[in-house]
C-alpha positions in Angstrom: 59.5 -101.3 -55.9 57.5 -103.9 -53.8 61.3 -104.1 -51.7 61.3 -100.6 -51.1 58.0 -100.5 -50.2 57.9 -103.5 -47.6 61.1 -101.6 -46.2 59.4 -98.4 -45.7 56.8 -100.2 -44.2 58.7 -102.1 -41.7 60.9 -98.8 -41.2 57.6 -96.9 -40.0 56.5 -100.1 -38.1 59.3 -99.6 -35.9 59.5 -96.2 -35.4 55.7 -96.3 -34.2 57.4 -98.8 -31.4 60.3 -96.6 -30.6 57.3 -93.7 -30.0 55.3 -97.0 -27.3 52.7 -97.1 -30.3 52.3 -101.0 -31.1 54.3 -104.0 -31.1 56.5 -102.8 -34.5 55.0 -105.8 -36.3 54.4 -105.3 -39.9 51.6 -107.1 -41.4 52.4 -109.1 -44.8 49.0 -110.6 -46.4 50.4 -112.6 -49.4 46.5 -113.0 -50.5 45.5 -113.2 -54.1 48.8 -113.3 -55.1 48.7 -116.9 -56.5 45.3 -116.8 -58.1 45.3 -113.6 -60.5 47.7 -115.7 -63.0 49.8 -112.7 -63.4 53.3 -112.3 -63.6 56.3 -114.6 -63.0 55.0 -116.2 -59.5 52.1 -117.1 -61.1 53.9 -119.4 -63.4 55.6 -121.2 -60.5 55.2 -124.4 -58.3 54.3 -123.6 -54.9 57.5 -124.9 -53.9 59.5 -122.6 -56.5 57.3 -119.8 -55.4 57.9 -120.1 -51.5 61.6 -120.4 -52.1 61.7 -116.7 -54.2 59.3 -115.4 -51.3 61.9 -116.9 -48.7 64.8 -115.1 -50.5 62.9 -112.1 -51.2 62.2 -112.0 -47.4 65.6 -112.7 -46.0 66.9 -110.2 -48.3 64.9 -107.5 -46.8 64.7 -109.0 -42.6 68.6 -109.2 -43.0 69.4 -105.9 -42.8 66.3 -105.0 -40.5 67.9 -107.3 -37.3 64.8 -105.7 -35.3 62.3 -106.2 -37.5 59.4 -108.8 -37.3 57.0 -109.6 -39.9 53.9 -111.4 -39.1 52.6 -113.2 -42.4 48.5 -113.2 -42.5 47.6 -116.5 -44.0 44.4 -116.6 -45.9 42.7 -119.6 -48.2 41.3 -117.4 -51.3 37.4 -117.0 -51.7 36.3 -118.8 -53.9 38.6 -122.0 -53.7 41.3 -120.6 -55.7 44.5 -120.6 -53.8 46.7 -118.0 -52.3 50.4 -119.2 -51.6 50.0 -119.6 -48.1 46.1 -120.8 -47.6 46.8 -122.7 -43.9 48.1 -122.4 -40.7 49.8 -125.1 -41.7 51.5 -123.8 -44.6 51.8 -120.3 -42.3 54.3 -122.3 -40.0 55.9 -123.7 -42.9 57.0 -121.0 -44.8 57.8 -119.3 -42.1 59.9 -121.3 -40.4 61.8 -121.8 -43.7 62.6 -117.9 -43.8 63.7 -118.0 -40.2 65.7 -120.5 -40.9 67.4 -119.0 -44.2 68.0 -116.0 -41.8 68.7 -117.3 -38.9 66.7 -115.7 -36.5 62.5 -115.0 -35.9 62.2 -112.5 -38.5 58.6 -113.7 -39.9 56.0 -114.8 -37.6 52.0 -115.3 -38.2 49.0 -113.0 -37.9 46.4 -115.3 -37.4 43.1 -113.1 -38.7 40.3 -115.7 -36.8 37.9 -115.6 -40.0 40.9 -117.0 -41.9 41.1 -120.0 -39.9 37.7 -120.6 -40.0 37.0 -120.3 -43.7 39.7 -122.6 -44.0 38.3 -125.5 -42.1 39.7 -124.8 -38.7 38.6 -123.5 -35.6 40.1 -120.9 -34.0 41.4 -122.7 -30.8 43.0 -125.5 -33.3 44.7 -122.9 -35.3 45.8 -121.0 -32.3 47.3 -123.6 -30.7 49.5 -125.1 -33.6 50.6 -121.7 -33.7 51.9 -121.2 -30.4 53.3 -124.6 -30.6 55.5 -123.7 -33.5 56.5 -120.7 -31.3 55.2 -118.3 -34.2 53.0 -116.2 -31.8 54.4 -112.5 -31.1 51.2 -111.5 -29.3 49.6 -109.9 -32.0 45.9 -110.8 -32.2 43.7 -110.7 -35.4 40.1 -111.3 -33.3 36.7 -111.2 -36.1 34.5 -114.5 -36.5 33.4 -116.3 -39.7 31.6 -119.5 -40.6 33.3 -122.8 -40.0 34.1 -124.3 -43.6 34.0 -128.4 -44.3 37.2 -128.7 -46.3 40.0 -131.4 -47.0 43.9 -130.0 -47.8 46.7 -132.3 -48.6 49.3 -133.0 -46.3 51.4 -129.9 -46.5 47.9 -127.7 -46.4 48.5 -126.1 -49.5 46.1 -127.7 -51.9 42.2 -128.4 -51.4 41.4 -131.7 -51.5 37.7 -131.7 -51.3 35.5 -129.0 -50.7 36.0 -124.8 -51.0 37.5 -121.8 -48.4 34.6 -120.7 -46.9 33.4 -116.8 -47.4 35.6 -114.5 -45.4 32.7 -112.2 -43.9 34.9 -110.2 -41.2 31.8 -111.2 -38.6 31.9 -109.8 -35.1 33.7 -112.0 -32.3 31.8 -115.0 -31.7 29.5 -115.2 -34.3 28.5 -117.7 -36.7 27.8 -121.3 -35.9 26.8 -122.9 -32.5 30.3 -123.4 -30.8 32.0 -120.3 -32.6 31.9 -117.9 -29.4 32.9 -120.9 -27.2 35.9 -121.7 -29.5 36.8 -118.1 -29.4 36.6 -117.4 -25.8 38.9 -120.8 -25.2 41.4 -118.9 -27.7 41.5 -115.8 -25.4 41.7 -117.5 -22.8 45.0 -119.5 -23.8 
């Protein structure tokens, strides 16, 4: 069922870009997923989960050779994790499903908040992204606090300290330095 539905998703996605409405990205915001403690993921090692979500993926962007999905990272509120809580672990698992399908078929939606309530500033996360060439000019712009928080070295477990609250502010709010680090982002 959730196949189907991802594929009629992506379907519609596309035909919204064949009518010049949008980029024909579809948005794929794993969040809560990993925390509910439901079901078979929820059972898993991140690593055993990320390699069914990788699978799922390919099986579905395989036969959709046009099709982009942009994955919307986001570190669960309060401090239990989602699959995917970084930018970090955004460039990770995606590049392992382009790589199992041998093209760009997932990309990343950075929301701004996200990266902010996960301990990095908008500018930082922008950039990594970009760098891994996971940028397909889709835009996610909304403010947030900063958060003070630790992840391990593959950004997938917290260390010290909890996500921030995701509060969906307005562009350039919070914190003195949030409007700077967001008009540096636009401007890159």
């Amino acid at each position: 069922m959730a196949r189907q539905g991802h594929i009629t998703g992506i379907r519609r996605s596309l035909d919204f870009k064949e009518a010049d409405i949008g980029l024909g990205h579809y948005i794929w915001w794993p969040a809560f997923d990993a925390n509910l403690h439901r079901g078979h993921l929820s059972k898993m090692t991140i690593e055993e989960a990320w390699e069914k979500l990788a699978n799922f993926w390919v099986n579905i962007l395989q036969n959709l050779p046009e099709a982009v999905v942009v994955c919307e990272y986001k570190s669960s509120v309060p401090s239990a994790l989602d699959w995917i809580p970084t930018m970090k672990a955004a460039i990770a698992f995606c590049k392992l499903v382009n790589e199992k399908l041998g093209r760009c078929g997932m990309a990343i939606n950075l929301e701004w908040a996200h990266a902010l309530i996960g301990g990095q500033t908008v500018a930082e996360a922008t950039r990594m992204q970009i760098d891994a060439e996971l940028f397909h000019n889709f835009v996610h712009a909304n403010s947030a606090e900063l958060a003070i928080i630790e992840w391990n070295e593959t950004g997938t477990q917290i260390v010290r300290s909890p996500p921030g609250d995701d509060a969906d502010w307005a562009v350039g709010e919070g914190s003195e330095g949030r409007w700077e680090d967001q008009a540096a982002t636009v401007k890159r």
